[in-house]
LUMLOBA-191810 format. One record per atom (N, C-alpha, C): residue in three letters; atom name; x, y, z. Coordinates in nm, 4 decimals. Layout:
N
Ala  CA  X  Y  Z
...
! end
This chain:
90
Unk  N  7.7159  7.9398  12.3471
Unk  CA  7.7932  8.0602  12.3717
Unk  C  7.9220  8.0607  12.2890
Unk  N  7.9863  7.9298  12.2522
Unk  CA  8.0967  7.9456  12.1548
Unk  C  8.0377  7.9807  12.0379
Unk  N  8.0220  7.8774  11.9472
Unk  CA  7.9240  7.9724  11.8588
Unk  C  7.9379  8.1033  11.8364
Unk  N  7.8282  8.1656  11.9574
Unk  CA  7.8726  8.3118  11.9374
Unk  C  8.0105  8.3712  11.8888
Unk  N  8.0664  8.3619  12.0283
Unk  CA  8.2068  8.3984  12.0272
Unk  C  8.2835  8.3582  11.8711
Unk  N  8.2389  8.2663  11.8358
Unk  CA  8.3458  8.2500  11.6984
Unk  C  8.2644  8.3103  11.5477
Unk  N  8.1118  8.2869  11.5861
Unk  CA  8.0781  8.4075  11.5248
Unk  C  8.1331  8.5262  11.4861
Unk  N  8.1237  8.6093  11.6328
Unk  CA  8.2023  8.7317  11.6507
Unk  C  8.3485  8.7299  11.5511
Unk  N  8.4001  8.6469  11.5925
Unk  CA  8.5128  8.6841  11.5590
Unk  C  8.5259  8.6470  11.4191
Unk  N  8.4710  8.5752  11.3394
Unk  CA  8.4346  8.5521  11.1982
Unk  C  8.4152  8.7160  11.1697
Unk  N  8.3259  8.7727  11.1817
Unk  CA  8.2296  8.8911  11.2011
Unk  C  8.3421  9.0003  11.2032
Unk  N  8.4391  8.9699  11.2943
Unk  CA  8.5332  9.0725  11.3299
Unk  C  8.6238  9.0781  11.1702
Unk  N  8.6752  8.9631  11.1884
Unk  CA  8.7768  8.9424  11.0477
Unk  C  8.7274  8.9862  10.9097
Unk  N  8.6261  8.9552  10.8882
Unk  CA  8.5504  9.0149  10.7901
Unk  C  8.5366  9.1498  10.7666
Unk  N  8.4576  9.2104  10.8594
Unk  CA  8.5012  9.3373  10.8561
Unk  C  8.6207  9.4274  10.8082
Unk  N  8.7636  9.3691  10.9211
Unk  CA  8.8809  9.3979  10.8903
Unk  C  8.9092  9.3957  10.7594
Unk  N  8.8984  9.2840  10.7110
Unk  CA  8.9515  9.2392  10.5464
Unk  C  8.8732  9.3543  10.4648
Unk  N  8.7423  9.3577  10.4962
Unk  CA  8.7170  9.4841  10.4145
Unk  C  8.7563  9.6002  10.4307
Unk  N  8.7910  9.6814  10.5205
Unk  CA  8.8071  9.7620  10.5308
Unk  C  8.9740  9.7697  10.4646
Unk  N  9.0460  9.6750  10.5024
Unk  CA  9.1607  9.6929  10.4402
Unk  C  9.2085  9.6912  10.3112
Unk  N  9.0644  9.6174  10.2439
Unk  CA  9.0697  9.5948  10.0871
Unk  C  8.9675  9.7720  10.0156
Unk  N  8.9055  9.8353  10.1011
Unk  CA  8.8574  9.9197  10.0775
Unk  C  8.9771  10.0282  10.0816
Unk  N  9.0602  10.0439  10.1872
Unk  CA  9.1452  10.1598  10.1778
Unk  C  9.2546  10.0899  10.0462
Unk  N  9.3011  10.0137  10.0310
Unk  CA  9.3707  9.9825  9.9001
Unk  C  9.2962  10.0448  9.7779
Unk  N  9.1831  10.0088  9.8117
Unk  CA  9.1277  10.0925  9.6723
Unk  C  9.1162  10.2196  9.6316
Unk  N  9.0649  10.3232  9.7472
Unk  CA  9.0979  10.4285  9.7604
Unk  C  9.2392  10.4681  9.7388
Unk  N  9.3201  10.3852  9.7794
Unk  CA  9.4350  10.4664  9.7394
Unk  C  9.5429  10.4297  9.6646
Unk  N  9.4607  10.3851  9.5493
Unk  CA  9.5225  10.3016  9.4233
Unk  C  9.5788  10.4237  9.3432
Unk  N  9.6701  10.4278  9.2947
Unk  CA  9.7021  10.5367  9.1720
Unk  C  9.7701  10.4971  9.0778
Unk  N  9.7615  10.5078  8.9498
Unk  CA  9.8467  10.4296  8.8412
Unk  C  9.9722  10.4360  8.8391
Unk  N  10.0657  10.3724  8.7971
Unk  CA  10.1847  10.3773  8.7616
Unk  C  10.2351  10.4793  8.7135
Unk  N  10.3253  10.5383  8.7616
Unk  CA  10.3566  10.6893  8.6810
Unk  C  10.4251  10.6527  8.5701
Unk  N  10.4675  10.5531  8.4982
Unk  CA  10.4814  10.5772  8.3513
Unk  C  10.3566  10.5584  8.2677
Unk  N  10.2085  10.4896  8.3519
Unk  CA  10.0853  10.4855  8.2523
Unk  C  10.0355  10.6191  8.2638
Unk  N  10.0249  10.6656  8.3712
Unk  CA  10.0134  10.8515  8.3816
Unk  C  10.0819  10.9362  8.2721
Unk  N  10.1856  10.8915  8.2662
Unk  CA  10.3294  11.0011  8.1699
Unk  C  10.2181  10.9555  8.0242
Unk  N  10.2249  10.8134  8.0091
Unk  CA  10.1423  10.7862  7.8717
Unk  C  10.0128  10.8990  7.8537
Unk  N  9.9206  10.8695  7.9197
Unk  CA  9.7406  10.8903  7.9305
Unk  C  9.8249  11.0530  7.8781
Unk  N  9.9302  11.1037  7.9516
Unk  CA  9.8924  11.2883  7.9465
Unk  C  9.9699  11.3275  7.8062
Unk  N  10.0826  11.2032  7.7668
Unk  CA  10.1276  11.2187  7.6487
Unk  C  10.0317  11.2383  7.5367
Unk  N  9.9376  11.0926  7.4919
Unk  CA  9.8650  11.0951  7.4321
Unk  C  9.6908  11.1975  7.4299
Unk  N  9.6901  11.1752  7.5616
Unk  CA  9.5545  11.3567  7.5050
Unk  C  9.6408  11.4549  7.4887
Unk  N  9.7648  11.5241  7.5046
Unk  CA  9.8555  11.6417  7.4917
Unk  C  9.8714  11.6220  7.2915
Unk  N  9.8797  11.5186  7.2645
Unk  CA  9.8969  11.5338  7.1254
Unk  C  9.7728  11.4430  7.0470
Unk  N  9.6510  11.4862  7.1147
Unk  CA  9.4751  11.4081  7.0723
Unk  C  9.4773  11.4220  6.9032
Unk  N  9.5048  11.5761  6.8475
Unk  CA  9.5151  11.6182  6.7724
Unk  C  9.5619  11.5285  6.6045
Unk  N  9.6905  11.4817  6.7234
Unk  CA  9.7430  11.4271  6.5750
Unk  C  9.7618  11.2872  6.5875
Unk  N  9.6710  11.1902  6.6777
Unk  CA  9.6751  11.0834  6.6951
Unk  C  9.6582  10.9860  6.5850
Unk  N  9.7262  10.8787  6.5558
Unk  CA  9.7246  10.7800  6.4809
Unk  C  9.5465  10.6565  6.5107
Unk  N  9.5078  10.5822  6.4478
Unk  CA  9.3857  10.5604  6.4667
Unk  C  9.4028  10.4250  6.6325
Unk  N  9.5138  10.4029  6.5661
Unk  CA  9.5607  10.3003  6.7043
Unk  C  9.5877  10.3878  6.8498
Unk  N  9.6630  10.4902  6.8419
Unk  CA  9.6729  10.5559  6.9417
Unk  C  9.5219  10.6165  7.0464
Unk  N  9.4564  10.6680  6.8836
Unk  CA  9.3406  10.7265  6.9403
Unk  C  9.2539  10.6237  7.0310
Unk  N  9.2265  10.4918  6.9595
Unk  CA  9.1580  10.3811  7.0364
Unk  C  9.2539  10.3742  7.1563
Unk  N  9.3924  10.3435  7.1971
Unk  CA  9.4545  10.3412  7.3252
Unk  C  9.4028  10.4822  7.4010
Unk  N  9.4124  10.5533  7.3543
Unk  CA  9.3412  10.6757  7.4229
Unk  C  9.2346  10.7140  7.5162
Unk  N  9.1353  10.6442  7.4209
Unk  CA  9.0218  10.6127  7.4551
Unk  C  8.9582  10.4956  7.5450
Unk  N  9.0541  10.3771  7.5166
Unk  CA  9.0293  10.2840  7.6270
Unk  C  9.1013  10.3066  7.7884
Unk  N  9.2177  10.4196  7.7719
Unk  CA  9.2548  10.4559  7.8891
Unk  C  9.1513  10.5327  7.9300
Unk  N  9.0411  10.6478  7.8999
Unk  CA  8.9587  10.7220  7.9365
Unk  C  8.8953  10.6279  7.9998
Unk  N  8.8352  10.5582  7.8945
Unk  CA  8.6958  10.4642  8.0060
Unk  C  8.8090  10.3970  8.1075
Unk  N  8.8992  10.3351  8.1046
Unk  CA  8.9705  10.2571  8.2225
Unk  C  8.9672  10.3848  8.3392
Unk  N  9.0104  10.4875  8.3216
Unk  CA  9.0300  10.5576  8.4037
Unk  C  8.9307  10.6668  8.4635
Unk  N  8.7842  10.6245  8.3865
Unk  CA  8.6672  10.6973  8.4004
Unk  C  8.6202  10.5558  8.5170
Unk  N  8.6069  10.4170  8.4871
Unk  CA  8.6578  10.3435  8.5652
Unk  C  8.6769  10.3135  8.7156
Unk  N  8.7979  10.3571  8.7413
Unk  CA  8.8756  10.3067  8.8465
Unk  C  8.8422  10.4602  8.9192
Unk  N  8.7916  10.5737  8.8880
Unk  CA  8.7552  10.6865  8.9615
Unk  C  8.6462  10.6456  9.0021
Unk  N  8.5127  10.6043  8.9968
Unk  CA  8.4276  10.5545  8.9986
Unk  C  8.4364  10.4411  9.1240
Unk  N  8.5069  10.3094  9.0918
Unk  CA  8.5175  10.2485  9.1959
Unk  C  8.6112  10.3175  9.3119
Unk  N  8.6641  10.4018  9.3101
Unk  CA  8.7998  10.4444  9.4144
Unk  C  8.6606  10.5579  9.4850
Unk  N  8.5597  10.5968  9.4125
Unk  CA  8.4959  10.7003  9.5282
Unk  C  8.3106  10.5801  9.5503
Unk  N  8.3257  10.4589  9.5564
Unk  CA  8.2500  10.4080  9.5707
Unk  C  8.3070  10.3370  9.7280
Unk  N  8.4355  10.3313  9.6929
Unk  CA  8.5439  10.2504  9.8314
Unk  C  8.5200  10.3606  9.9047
Unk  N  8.5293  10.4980  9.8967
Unk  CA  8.5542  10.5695  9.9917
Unk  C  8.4644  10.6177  10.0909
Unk  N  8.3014  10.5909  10.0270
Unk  CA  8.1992  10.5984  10.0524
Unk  C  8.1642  10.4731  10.1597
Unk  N  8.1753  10.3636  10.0714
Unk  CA  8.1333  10.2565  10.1335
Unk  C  8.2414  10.2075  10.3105
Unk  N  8.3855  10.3067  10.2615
Unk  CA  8.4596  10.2965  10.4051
Unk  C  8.4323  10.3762  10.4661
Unk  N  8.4000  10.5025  10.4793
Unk  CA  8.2875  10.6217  10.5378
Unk  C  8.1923  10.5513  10.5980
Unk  N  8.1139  10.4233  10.5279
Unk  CA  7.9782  10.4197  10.6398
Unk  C  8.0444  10.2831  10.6996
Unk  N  8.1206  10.2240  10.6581
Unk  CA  8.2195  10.1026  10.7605
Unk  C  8.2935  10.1844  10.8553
Unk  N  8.3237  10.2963  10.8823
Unk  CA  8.3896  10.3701  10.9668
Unk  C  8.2773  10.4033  11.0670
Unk  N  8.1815  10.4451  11.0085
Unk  CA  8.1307  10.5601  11.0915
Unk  C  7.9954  10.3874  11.1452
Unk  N  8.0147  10.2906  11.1559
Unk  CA  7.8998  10.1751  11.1837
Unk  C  8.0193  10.1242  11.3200
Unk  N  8.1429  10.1222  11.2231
Unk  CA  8.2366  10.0469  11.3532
Unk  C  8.3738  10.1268  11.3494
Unk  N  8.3200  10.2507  11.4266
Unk  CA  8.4760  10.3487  11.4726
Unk  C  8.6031  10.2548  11.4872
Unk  N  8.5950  10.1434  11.5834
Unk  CA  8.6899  10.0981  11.6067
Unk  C  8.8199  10.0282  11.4346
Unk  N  8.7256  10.0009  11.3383
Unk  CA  8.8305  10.0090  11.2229
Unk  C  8.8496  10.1053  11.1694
Unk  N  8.8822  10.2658  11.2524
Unk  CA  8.9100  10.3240  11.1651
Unk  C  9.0361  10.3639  11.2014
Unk  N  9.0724  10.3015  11.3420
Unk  CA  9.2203  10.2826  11.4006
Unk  C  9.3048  10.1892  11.3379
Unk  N  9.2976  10.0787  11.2811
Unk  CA  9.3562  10.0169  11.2047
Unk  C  9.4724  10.0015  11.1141
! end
């Protein structure tokens, strides 16, 4: 019967940790001076230097990216919510 019980509560913690590492992700947002950058550089795509353009572009995929995992968290905390209501008080 301990066992169990520490099971459980293994079981419990686990959970928690995810869920708390899931809402971090969801609600990650970049740094507002890498934001100010990303809108600088597509605002002037046009006349980009070949270095700029590659920074450009590796911010796209980074940020094609992290949208991707941020609505994979939100999903995956949707069905951790809706399996165990009780972490969604947390």
């Amino acid at each position: 019967m301990v066992a169990t019980a520490m099971s459980d509560s293994t079981r419990e913690a686990a959970l928690r940790s995810s869920a708390k590492a899931l809402r971090r992700a969801v609600a990650y947002e970049l740094p507002p001076e890498l934001d100010r950058r990303i809108l600088d550089l597509g605002e002037r795509k046009v006349e980009l230097s070949d270095h700029e353009r590659a920074e450009l572009m590796a911010w796209v995929a980074f940020v094609q990216e992290r949208s991707l995992e941020k609505f994979s968290s939100e999903l995956a905390l949707r069905k951790l919510n809706d399996a165990f209501p009780e972490l969604a008080e947390l």
